[in-house]
N, C-alpha and C positions, 0 to 999 in steps of 0.2 A: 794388621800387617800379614799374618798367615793366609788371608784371604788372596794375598796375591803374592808369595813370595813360597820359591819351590821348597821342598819339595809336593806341601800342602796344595798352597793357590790355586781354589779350585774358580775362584776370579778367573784369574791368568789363564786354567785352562780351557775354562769354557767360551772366554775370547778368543782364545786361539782356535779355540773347532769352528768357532762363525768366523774368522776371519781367514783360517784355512794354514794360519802360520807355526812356525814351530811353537811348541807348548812350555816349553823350558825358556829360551829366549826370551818368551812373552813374558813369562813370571819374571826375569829379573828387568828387563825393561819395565814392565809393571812398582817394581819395590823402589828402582831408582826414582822414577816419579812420584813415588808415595813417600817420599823420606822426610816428607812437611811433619808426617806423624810421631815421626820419631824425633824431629828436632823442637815439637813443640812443648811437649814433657817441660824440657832444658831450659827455654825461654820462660814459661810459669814461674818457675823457683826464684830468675832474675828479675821480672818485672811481672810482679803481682798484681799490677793493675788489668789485664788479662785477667782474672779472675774475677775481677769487679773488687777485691780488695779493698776498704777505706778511699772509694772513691762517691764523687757527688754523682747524679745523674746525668749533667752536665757532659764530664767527664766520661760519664761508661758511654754515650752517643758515642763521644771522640773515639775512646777503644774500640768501638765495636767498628769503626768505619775505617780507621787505620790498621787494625787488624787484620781486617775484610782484606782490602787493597794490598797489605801487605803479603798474605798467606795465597793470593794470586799471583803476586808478583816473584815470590818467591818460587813458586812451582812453572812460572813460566821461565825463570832462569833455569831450572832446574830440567828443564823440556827442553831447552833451545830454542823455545818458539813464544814470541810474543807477539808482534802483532801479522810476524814472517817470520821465517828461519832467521833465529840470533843468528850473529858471528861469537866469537868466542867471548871477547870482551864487553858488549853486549849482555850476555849471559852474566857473567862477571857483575858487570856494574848491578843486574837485577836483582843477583842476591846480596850485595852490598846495601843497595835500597832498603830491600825487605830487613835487613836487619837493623837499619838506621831507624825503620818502622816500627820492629821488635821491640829493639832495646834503644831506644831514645837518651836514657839517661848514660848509657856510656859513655855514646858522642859527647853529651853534653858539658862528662866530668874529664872529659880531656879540653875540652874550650875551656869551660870555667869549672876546676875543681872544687869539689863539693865542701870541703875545710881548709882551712889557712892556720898557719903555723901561729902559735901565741908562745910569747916568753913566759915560761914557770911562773915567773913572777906575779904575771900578770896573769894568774889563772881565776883568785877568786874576781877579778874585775870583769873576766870573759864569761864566767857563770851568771853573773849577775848580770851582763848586756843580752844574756841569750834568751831568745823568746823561749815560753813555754813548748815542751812537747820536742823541743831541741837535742838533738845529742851531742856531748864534748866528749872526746876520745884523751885519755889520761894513760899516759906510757910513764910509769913507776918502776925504779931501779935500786938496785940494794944485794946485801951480800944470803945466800941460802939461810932457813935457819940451820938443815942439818949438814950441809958441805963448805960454808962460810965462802963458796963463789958467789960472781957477781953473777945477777940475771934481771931479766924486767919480763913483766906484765902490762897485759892493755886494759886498762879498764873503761866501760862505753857507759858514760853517766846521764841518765836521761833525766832533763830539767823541768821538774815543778814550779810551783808555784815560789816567791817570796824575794827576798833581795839576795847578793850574793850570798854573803854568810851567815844567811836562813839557809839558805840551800845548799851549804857547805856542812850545816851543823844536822841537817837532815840524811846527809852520805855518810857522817860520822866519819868523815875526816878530821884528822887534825892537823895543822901545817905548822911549819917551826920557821918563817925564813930568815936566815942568817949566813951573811956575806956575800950574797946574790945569791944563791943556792937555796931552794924550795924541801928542806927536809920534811920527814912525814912520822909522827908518833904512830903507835900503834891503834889501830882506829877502834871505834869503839865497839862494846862487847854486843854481838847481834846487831849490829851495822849492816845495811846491806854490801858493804864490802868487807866485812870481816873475815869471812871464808877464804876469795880471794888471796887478803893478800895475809893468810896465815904461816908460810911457808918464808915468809920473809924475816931475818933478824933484826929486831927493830933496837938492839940491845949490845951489837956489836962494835967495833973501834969505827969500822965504816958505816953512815950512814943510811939508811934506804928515805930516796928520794924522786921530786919530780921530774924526769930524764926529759919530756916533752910534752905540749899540750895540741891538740886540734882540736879547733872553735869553728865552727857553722858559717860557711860565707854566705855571702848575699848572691848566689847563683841564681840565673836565669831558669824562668820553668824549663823543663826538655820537652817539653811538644815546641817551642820552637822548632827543634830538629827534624818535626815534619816538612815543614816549609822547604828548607834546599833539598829533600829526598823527594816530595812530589814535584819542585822542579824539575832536579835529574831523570827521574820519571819520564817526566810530560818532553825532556829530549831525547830520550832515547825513543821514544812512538815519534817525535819528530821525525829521527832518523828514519828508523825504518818506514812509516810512511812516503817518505821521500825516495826510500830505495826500490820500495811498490810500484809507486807513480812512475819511477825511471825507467824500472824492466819491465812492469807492466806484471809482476806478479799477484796473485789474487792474495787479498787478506785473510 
């Protein structure tokens, strides 16, 4: 980014002596087109497949070609210019594309969210339907040990191997349930949630218990979500093709 962005840009300024233009202008016209660089940092951390992260080969094809397409489309939003001079909304739509491109799984957890709510009750029966390698999110409530307020914790349980309550006895939980209510002994010593939830009165008039569970839906992959973005795509070059051919402007 210093390569084109003032007061350094020495990019910037040595386009601008062949081009004959202002030298400053250039540099920030320059960083505004360059801001793919900076936004893509930001994108990595969200969707690590971008990295090649825990994907098949399969798969990094896919990245590498949706990326591609994306990281074009994005800078041509971001230019005003795609197949002609965008209109504003135009511009609009191409960086909404690119990001539908980006981050796939967004979209995706707003169409079909990625967990569904389970009753307490029904938690070790939701551990034990979950496939291996799964995560169930555990919101645990109860009063402090040292200020006797109430407060909750999340805890994100990542599913091994066995039946439920193999897999209950391997978190070193222990559940108490009594009158619909999902109460929690204090778990066991070097448990992997022992630390967690150390801070909780397990000993007190009130309870500490399971406040709520989220269990793993059956969501759609998100590369679906490529498919209505390179349609959108393929109408906006519609358009503007069309707006070409009408005035007769060069592509």
């Amino acid at each position: 980014m210093a390569d084109v962005t003032p007061p350094v840009g020495l990019a910037s300024f040595a386009a601008a002596a062949v081009s004959g233009g202002d030298a400053i202008k250039t540099g920030f016209v320059a960083f505004f087109y360059s801001l793919r660089t900076v936004a893509l940092p930001f994108v990595f951390i969200f969707n690590t497949d971008l990295l090649l992260i825990d994907v098949t080969w399969v798969q990094g094809i896919l990245v590498f070609i949706t990326a591609s397409i994306a990281i074009l489309v994005f800078t041509a939003g971001t230019m005003g210019w795609f197949l002609t001079k965008s209109r504003v909304y135009e511009s609009v739509a191409l960086v909404l594309i690119a990001f539908m491109l980006f981050r796939p799984d967004f979209v995706m957890d707003r169409i079909q969210p990625p967990f569904q709510q389970v009753e307490p009750s029904a938690f070790t029966e939701a551990l034990g339907n979950a496939a291996e390698g799964d995560e169930i999110r555990l919101v645990v409530s109860g009063p402090d040990f040292d200020t006797g307020d109430n407060k909750e914790t999340t805890l994100v349980l990542s599913v091994g191997a066995g039946s439920g309550e193999e897999r209950l006895a391997n978190f070193g939980l222990l559940l108490l349930p009594e009158d619909g209510v999902v109460k929690m002994d204090e778990p066991s010593f070097g448990s992997a949630f022992s630390d967690s939830l150390s801070s909780f009165d397990f000993y007190g008039d009130d309870p500490v218990q399971i406040a709520s569970v989220q269990a793993p839906s059956n969501q759609m992959a998100k590369e679906w979500v490529f498919i209505p973005a390179l349609i959108f795509l393929a109408f906006i070059a519609f358009l503007q093709r069309a707006r070409i051919s009408r005035q007769g402007v060069p592509a």
